[in-house]
C-alpha positions as CSV (number, residue, x, y, z in Angstrom):
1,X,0.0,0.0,0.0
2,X,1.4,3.7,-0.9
3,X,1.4,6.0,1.6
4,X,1.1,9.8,1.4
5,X,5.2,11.4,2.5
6,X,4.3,14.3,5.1
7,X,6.9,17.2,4.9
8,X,9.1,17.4,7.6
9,X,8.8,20.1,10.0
10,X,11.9,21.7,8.0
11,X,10.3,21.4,5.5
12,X,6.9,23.4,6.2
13,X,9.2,26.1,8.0
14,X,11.4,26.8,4.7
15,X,8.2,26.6,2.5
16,X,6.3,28.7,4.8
17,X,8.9,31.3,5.4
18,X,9.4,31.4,1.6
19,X,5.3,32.2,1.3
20,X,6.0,35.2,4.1
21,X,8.5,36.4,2.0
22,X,7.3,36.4,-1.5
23,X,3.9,38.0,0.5
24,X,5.8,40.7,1.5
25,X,7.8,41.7,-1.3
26,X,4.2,41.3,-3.4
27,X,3.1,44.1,-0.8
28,X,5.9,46.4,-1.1
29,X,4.5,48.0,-4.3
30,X,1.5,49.2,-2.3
31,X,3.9,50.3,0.9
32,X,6.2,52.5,-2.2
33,X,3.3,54.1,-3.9
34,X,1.3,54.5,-0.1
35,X,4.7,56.0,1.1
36,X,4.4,58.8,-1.6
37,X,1.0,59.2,-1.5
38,X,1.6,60.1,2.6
39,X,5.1,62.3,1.3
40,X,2.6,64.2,-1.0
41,X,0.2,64.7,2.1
42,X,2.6,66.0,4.4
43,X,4.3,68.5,1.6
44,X,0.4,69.5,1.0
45,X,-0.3,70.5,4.5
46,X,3.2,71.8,6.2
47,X,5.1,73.0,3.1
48,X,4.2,76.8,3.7
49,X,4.8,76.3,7.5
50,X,8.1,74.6,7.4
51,X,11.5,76.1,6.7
52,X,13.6,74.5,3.9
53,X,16.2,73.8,6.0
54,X,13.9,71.1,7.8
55,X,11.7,70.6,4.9
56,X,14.7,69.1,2.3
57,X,16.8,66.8,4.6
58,X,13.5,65.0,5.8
59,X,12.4,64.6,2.0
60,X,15.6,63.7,0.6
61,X,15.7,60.9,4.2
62,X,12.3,59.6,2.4
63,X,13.9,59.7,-1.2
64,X,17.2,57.8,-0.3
65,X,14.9,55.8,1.7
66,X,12.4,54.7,-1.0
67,X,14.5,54.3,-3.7
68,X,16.4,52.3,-1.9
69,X,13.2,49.4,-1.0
70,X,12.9,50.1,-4.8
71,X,16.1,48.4,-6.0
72,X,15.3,45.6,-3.0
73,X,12.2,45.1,-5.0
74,X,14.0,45.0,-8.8
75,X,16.6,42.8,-7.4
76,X,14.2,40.1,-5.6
77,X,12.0,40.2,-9.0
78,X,15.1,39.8,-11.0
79,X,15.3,35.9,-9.1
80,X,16.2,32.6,-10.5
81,X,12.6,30.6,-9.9
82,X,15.1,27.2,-9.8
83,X,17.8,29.1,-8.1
84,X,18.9,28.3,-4.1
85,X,17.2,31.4,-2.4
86,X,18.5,32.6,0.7
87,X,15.2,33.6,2.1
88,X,16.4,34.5,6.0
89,X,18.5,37.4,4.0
90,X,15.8,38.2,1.8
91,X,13.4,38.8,5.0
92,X,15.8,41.2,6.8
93,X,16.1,43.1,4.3
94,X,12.8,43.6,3.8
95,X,12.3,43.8,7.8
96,X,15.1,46.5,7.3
97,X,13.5,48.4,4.9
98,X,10.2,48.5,6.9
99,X,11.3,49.5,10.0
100,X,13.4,52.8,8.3
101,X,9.6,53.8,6.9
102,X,8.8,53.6,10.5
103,X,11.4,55.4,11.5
104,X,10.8,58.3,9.3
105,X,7.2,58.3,9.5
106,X,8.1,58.9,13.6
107,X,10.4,61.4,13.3
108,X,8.0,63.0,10.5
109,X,5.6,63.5,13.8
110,X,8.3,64.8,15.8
111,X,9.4,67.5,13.2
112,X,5.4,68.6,12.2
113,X,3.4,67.8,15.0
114,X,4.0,71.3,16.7
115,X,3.9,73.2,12.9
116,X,0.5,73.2,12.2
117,X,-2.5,73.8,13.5
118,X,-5.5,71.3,15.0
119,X,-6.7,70.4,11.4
120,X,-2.4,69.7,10.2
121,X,-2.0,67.6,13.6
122,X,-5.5,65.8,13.0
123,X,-3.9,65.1,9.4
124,X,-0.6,64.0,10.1
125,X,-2.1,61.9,12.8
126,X,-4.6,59.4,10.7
127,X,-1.5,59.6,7.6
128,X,0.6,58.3,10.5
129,X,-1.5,55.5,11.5
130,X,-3.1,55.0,8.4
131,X,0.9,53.0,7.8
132,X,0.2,50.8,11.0
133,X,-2.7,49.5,10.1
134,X,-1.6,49.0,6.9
135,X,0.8,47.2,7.7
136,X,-1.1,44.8,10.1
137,X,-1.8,41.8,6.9
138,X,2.3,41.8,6.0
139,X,3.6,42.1,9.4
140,X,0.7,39.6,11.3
141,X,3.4,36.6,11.3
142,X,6.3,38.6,12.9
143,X,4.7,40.0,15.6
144,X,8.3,41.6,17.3
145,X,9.0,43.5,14.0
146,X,5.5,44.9,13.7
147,X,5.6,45.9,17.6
148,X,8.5,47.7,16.8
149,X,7.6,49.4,13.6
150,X,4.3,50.6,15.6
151,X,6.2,52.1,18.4
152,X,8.4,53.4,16.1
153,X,5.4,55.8,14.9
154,X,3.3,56.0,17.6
155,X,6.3,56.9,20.4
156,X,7.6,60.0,18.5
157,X,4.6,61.7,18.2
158,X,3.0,60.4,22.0
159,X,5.6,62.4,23.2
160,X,5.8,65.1,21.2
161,X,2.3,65.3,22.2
162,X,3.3,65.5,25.8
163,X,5.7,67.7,25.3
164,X,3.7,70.8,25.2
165,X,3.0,70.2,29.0
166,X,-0.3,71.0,29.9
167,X,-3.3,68.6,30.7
168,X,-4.8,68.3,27.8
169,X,-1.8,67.2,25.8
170,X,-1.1,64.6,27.9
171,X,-4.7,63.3,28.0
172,X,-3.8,63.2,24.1
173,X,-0.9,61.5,24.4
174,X,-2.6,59.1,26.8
175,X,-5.5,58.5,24.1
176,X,-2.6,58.0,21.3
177,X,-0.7,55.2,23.3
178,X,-4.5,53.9,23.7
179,X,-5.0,53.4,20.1
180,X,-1.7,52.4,20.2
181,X,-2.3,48.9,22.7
182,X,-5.2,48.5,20.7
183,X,-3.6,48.8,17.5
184,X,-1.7,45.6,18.6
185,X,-4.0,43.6,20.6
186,X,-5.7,43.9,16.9
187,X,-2.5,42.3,14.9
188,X,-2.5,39.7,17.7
189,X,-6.1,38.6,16.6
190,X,-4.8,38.7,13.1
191,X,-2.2,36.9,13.4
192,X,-3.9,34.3,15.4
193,X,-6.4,33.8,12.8
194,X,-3.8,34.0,10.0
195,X,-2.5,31.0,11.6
196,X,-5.4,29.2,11.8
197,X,-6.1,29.6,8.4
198,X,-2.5,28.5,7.5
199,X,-2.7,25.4,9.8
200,X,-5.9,24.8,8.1
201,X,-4.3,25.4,4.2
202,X,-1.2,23.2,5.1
203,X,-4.0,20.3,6.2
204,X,-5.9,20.6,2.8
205,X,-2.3,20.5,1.4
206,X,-1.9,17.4,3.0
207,X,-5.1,16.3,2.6
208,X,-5.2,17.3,-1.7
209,X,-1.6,14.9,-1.5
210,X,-3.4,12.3,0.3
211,X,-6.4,12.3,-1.9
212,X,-4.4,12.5,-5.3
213,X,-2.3,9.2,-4.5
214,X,-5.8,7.3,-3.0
215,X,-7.0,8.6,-6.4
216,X,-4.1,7.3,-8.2
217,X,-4.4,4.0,-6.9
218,X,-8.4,3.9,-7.5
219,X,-7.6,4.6,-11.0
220,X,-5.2,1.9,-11.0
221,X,-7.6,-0.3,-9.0
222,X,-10.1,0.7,-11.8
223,X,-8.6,-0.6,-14.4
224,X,-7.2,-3.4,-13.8
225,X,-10.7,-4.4,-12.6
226,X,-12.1,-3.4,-16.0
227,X,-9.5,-5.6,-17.6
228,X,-10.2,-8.1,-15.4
229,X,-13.9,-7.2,-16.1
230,X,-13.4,-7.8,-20.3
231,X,-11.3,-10.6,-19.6
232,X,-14.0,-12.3,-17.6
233,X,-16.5,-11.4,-20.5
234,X,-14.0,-13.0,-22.7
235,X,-13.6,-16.1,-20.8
236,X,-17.3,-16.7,-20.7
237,X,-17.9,-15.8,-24.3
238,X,-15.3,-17.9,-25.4
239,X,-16.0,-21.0,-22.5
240,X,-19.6,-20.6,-23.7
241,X,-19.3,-21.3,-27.4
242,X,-16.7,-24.3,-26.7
243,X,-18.7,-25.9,-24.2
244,X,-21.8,-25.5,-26.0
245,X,-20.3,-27.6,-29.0
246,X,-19.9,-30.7,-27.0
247,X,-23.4,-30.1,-25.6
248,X,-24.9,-29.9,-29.1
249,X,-23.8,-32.9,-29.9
250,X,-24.9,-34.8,-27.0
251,X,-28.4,-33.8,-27.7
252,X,-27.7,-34.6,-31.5
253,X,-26.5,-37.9,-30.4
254,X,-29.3,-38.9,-27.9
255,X,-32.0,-38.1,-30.6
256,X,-30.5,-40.1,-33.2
257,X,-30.2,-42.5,-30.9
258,X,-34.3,-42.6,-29.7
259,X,-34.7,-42.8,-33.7
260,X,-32.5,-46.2,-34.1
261,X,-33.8,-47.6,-30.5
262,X,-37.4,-47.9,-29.6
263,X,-37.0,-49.4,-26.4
264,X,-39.1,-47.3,-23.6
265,X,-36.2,-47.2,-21.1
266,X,-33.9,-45.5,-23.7
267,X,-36.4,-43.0,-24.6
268,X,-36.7,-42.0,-21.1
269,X,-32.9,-41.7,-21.0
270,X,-32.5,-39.7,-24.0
271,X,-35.3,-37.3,-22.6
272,X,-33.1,-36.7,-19.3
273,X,-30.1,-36.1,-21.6
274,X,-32.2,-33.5,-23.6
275,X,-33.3,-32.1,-20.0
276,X,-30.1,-31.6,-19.0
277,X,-28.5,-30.3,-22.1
278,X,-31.3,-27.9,-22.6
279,X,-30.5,-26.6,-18.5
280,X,-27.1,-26.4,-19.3
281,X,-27.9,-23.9,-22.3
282,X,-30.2,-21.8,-19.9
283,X,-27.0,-21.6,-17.4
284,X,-24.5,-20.6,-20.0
285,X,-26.7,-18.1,-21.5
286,X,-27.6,-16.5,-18.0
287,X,-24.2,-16.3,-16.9
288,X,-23.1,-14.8,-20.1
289,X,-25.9,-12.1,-20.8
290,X,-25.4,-10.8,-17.2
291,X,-21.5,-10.6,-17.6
292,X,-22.2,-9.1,-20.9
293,X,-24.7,-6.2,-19.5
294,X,-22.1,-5.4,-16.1
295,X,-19.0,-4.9,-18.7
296,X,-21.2,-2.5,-20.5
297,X,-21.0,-4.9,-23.6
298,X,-24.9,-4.0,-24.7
299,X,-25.7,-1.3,-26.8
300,X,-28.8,0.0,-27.0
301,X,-29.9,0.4,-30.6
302,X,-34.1,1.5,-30.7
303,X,-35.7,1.0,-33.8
304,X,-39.3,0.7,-34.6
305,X,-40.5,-2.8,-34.6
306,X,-44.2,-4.3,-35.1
307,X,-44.6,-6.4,-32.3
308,X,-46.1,-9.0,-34.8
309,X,-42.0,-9.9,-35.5
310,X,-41.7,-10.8,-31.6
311,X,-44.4,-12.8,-32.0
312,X,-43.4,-14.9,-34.7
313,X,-40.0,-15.2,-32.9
314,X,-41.5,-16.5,-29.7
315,X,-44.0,-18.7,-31.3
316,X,-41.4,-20.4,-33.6
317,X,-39.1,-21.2,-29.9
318,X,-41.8,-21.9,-27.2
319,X,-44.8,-23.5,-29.4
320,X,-43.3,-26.7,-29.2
321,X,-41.8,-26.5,-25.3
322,X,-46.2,-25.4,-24.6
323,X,-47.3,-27.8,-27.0
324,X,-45.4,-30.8,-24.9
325,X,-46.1,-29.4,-21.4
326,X,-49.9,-29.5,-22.8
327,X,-50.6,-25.8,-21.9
328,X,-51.8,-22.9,-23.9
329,X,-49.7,-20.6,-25.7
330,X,-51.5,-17.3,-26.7
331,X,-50.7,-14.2,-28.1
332,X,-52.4,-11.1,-28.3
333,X,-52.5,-7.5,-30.0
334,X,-50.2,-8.1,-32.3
335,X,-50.9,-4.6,-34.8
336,X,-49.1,-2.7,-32.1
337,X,-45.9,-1.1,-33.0
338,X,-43.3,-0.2,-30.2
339,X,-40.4,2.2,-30.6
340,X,-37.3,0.2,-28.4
341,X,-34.1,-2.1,-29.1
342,X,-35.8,-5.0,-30.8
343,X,-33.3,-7.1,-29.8
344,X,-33.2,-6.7,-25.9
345,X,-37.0,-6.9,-25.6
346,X,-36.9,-10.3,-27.3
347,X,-34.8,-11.5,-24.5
348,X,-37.0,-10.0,-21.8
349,X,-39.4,-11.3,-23.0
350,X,-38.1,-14.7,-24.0
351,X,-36.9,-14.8,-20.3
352,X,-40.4,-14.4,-18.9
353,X,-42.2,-16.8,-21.2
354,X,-39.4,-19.4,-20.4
355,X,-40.2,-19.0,-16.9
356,X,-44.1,-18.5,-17.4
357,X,-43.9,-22.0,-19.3
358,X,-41.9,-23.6,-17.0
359,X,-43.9,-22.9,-13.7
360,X,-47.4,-23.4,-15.5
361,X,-48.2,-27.0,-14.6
362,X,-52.3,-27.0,-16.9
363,X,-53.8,-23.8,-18.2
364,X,-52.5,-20.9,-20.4
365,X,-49.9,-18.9,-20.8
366,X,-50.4,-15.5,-22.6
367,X,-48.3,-12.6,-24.2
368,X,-50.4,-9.3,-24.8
369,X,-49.6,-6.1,-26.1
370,X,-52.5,-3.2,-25.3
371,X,-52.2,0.4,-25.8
372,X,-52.2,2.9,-22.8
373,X,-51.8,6.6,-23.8
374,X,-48.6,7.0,-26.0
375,X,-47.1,4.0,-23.8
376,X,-47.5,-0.3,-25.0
377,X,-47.7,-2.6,-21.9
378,X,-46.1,-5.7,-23.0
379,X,-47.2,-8.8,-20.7
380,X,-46.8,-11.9,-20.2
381,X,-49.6,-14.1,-18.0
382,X,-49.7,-17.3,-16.6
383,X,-51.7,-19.5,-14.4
384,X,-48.8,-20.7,-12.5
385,X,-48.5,-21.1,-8.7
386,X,-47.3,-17.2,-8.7
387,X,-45.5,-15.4,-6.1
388,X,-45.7,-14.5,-2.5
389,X,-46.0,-11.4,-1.9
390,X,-43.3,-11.3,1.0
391,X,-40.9,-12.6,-1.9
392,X,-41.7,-10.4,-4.9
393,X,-39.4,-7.5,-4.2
394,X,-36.2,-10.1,-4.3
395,X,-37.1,-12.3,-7.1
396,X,-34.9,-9.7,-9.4
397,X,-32.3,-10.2,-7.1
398,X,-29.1,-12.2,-8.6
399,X,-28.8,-16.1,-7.5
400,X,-32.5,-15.4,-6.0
401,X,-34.8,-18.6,-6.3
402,X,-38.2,-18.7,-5.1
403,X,-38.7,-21.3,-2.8
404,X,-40.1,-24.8,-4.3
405,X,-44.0,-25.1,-3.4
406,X,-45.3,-28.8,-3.2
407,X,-46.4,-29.0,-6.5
408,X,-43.3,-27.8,-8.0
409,X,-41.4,-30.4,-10.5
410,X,-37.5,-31.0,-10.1
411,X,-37.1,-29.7,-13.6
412,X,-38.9,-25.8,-12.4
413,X,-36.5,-25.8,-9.7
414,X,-33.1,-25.7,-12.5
415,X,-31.1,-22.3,-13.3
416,X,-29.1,-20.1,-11.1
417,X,-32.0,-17.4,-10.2
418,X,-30.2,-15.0,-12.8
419,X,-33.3,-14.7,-15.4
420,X,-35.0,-12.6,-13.7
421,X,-32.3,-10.3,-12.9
422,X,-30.9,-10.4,-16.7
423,X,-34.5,-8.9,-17.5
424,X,-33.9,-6.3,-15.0
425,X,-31.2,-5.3,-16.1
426,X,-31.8,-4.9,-19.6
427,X,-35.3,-3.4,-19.1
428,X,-32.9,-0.6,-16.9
429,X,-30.8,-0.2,-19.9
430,X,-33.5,0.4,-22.1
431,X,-35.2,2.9,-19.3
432,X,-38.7,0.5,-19.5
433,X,-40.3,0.3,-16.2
434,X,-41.1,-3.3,-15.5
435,X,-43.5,-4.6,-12.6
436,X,-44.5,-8.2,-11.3
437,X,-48.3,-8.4,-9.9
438,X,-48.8,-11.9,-8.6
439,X,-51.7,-14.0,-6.8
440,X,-50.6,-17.3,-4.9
441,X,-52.0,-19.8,-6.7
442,X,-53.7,-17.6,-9.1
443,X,-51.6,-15.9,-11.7
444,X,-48.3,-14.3,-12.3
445,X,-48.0,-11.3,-14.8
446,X,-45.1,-9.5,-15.5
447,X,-45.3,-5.8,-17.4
448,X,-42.6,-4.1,-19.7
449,X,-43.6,-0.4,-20.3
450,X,-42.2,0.8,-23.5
451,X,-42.5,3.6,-25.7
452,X,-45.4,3.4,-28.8
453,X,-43.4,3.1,-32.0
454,X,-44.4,4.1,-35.7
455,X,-45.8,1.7,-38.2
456,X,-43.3,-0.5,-40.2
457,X,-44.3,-3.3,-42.8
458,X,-45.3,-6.1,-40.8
459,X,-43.8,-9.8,-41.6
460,X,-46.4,-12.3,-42.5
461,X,-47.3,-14.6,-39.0
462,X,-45.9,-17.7,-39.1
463,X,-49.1,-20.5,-38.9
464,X,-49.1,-22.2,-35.6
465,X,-49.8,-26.3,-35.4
466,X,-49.9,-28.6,-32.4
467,X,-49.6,-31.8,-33.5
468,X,-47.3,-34.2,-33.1
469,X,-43.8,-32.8,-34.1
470,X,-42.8,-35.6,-35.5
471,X,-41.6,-34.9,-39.4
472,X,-40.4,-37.0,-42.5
473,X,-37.6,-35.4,-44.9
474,X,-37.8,-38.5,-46.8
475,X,-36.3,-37.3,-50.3
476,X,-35.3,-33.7,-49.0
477,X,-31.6,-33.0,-49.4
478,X,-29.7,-31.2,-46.8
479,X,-26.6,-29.5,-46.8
480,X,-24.7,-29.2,-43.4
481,X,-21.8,-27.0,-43.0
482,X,-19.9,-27.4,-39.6
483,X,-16.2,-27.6,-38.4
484,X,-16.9,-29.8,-35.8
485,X,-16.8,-33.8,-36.1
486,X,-18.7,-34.2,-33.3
487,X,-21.6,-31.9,-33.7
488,X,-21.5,-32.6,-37.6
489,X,-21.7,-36.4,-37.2
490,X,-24.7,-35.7,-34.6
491,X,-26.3,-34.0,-36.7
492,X,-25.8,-36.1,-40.3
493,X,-26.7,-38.7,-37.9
494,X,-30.0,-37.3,-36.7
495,X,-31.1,-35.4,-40.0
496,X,-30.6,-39.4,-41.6
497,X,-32.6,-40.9,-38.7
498,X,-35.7,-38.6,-40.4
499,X,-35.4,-39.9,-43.5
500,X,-33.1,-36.7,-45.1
501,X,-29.8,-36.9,-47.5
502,X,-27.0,-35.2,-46.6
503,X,-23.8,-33.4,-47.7
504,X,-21.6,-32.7,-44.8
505,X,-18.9,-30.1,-45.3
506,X,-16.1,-28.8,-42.6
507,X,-15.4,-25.4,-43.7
508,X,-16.8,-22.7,-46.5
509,X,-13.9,-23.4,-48.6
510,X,-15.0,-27.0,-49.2
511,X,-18.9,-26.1,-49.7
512,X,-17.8,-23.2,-52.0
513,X,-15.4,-25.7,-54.4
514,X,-18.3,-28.5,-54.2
515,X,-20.6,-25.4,-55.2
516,X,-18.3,-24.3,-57.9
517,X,-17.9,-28.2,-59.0
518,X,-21.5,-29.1,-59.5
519,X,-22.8,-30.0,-62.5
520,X,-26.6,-29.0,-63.8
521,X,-27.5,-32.5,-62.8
522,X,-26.6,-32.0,-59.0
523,X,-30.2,-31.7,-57.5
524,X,-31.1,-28.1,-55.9
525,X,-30.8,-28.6,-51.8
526,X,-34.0,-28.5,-49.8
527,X,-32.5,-26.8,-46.9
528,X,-28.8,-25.2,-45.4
529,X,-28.1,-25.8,-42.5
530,X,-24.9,-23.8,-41.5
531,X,-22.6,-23.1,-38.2
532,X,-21.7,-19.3,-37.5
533,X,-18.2,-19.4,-36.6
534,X,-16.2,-21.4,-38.5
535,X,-12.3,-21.5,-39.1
536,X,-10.0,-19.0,-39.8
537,X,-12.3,-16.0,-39.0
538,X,-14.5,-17.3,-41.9
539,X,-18.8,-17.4,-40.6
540,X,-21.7,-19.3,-41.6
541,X,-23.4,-16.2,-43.5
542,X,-20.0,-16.8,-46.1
543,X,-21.3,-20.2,-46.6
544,X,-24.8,-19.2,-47.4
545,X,-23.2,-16.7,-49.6
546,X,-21.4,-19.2,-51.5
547,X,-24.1,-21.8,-51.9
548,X,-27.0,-19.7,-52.9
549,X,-24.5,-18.2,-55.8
550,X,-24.6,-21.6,-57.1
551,X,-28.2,-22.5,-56.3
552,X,-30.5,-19.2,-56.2
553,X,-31.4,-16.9,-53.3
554,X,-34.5,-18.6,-52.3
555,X,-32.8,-21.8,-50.9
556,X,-34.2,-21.9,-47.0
557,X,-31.3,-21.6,-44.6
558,X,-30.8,-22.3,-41.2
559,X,-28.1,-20.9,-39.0
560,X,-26.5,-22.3,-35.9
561,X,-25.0,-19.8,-33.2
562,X,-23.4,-20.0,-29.6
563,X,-24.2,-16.3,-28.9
564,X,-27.5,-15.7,-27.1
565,X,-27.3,-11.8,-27.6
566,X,-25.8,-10.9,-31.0
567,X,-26.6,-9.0,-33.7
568,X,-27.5,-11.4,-36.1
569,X,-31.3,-11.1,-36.0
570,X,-31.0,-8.0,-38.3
571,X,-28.8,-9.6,-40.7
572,X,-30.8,-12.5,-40.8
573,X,-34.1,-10.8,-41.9
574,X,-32.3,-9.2,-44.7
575,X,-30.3,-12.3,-45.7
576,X,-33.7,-14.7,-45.0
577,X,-32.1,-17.2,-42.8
578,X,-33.3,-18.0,-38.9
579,X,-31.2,-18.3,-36.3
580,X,-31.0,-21.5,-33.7
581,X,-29.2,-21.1,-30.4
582,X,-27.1,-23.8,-29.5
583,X,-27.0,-26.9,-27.9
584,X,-30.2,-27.3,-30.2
585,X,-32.5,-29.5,-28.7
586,X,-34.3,-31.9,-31.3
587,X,-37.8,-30.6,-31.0
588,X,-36.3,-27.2,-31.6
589,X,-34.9,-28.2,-34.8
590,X,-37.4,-30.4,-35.9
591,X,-40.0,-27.1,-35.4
592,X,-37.5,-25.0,-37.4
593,X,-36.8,-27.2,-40.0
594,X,-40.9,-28.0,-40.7
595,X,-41.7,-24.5,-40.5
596,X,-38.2,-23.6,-43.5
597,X,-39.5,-26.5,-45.6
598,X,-43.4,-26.0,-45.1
599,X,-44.2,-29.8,-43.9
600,X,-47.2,-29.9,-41.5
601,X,-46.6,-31.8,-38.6
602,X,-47.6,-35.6,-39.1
């Protein structure tokens, strides 16, 4: 830990009587011109009254002695800023200079006092102490040399004032050496406040060092937690897509596996592999949204929308998840147009129809959309056990998991309680109140407020079926492009097991030779089905590229990505290809692929 070096007590005596110095010689200007506004005063009031002979010695005492503190100024202004200062000498000389003026100013009383009349003394009296009091702010810190520059004015002319003898000059005199004491009891208060104040400045000095290197070291502290912070982000982004390969493929796997094996206990097992792999997925895509959103790694991007494209999203993921739960999944006022980032209300919302399906045991689960001024509240109800009340305010709380009521299923119970919180967070960024209103036992409905949007051209709604999900692709042709054995051969494996023909490919270089290669003869593919990242920087959108050159734009296409929040959705509307977050379960994929190829389920 750094700590803060104090100065020494040398130290803060050299640098303070440095400050007294450079004060005073600042001040002399004022003393120079003050002395010959007070020359000018006395020349005004006693030159017809005083003989030459008295008049020109005291004036050319003044002169020697003014032009003398003038060269004292020239000289110390004429200093070296980086040059070893002698500062003791450069006081006294200054102290020097100071006490002459009050020296002359004395003897100025002695010499005039008895020249003039009442209104000349009066005069010469308030020029005289007009200089003592002026010099109260330069002399507060040496309170010996200002004691002795007062007495050398006020002494003179106390007892020239006595010197006349009778009662009333000494009651004058008395009065003098009155103002006199009080005169100096005053620089005493000054100078005890001055010192205060400079106690008080040399502890904000202190304080200012202090506070820099504390500030230096939070800014150090700072950053390396925001490198840290990225490299976390990195980690999990990274940890995420390579974990999630192995886990697509196990799902891959188990499916293909149910299609080849018809035995009852194996089609339990490959359902508890397709529960796990698909609770897995929810983990990795909570812990990397909400180390996404803490980084600052979401940006914000509103657009006008037609909430009719949600829809379709939504329908197209959580049809099937309803349809096998044997609940309801409705949606409602879909000709509303909202004005927000497209993108993070889909995962909101996504979020709370995940959770809305997986708490609902029987009954309906609905997403509406109603109008309410210049505002759209988006909501999503269920008939689900809902929420005490006495737990409502946490359950947007990280890691926080509402505790399991009897009739809750081990499968309800999965995650790490960061859903919730990754709506929060992302309804903050977005600056659209959200709100929970919940009946135990009843209902649970959840509320995003978000700003009414202008109409846009609306997609056409995709038809919703629930039948069995089971599909044939007997006939279809299917070309796979992915760089990994494992989830390739999964896949081939699983796409075969429904009856489909496959051409498997490892990279876009190989598709795009095959491509180039193909004879007229080569059938047209039914369907693409491509990985995002593949090697060497190259991406699935390159391989869509490359094979609708060759076989026409209009080729359905299916993409396959690790990241749960990226910016694909955009490209893929304008490049017509959907997007599938992995591990894909099977029913997922077998949903997308009937609704890209238009079979109705069997």
């Amino acid at each position: 830990m750094t700590h803060a070096r104090m100065p020494s007590s040398g130290e803060s005596s050299d640098s303070s009587l440095a400050d007294e110095v450079r004060i005073a010689f600042d001040y002399m200007p004022a003393q120079l011109a003050g002395n010959l506004a007070g020359i000018g005063v006395i020349l005004m009031i006693f030159w017809a009254d005083t003989p030459k002979s008295v008049m020109l010695p005291w004036l050319s005492a003044f002169a020697v002695m003014w032009l003398a503190r003038l060269w004292l100024l020239q000289r110390f202004h004429r200093l070296s800023p980086l040059a070893a200062i002698d500062w003791p000498r450069w006081r006294l000389g200054w102290n020097v200079g100071t006490l002459t003026s009050g020296a002359l100013w004395g003897a100025t009383s002695w010499v005039f006092y008895l020249r003039g009349e009442s209104a000349q003394q009066i005069a010469l009296i308030i020029t005289v102490y007009t200089f003592c009091i002026a010099a109260v702010p330069v002399l507060a810190t040496q309170p010996r040399v200002f004691l002795l520059f007062s007495a050398l004015c006020f002494v003179p002319m106390a007892a020239r004032m006595a010197s006349v003898g009778n009662e009333d000059s000494y009651r004058l005199a008395g009065i003098l050496m009155l103002i006199f004491s009080l005169t100096t009891l005053l620089a005493r208060n000054y100078r005890q406040a001055l010192q205060r104040a400079l106690e008080l400045k040399s502890q904000a000095d202190q304080l200012l060092a202090q506070l820099r290197i504390e500030k230096r070291a939070a800014d150090a502290a700072r950053h390396e937690a925001e490198v840290a912070n990225r490299a976390k982000t990195q980690f999990f982004t990274a940890a995420s897509h390579d974990l999630r390969q192995p886990l697509h493929a196990m799902g891959l796997f188990a499916e293909a596996l149910r299609q080849k094996n018809h035995d009852v206990e194996v089609a339990h097992l490959v359902n508890s592999i397709n529960e796990s792999v698909d609770a897995l997925e929810g983990l990795f895509s909570e812990l990397l949204d909400i180390t996404r959103i803490d980084s600052g790694g979401v940006e914000v991007i509103p657009q006008h929308f037609a909430i009719a494209d949600l829809y379709r999203k939504l329908r197209l993921h959580f049809e099937p998840l309803a349809f096998e739960k044997g609940i309801a999944l409705r949606f409602r006022g879909a000709q509303h147009v909202a004005h927000a980032d497209p993108l993070l209300v889909e995962r909101i919302v996504r979020n709370l129809v995940s959770n809305a399906i997986r708490y609902t045991l029987d009954g309906t689960v609905l997403v509406g959309c109603r109008r309410s001024g210049d505002r759209l509240m988006l909501q999503v109800w269920d008939t689900g056990p809902g929420i005490a009340e006495n737990e409502q305010a946490r359950v947007f709380e990280e890691f926080y998991q509402v505790a399991p009521g009897a009739r809750t299923e081990p499968h309800q119970r999965k995650g790490l309680g960061l859903g919730l919180a990754i709506v929060k967070r992302l309804a903050g960024l977005m600056a659209a109140p959200i709100r929970l209103n919940s009946r135990t036992g009843k209902r649970t409905v959840f509320t995003l407020e978000l700003p009414l949007g202008k109409r846009v051209p609306q997609a056409l709604p995709v038809p919703s079926g629930k039948g069995r999900l089971d599909i044939t692709l007997t006939g279809r042709l299917i070309i796979v492009v992915e760089d990994e054995p494992a989830v390739r051969a999964g896949l081939e494996a699983l796409l075969k097991g429904w009856g489909a023909t496959i051409v498997g490919f490892d990279s876009v270089a190989s598709c795009s030779a095959w491509a180039r290669a193909a004879d007229t003869m080569i059938v047209k593919p039914d369907l693409l089905i491509v990985d995002y990242r593949l090697e060497h920087g190259a991406n699935g959108v390159d391989a869509l590229a490359s094979l609708r050159a060759r076989f026409g734009e209009g080729v359905p296409a299916i993409v396959i990505t690790g990241s749960t929040m990226s910016a694909l959705d955009l490209e893929a509307q304008q490049k017509n290809f959907h997007l599938l977050i992995k591990p894909v379960v099977p029913n997922k994929l077998r949903a997308m692929i009937a609704f890209k190829l238009g079979v109705k389920p069997a």
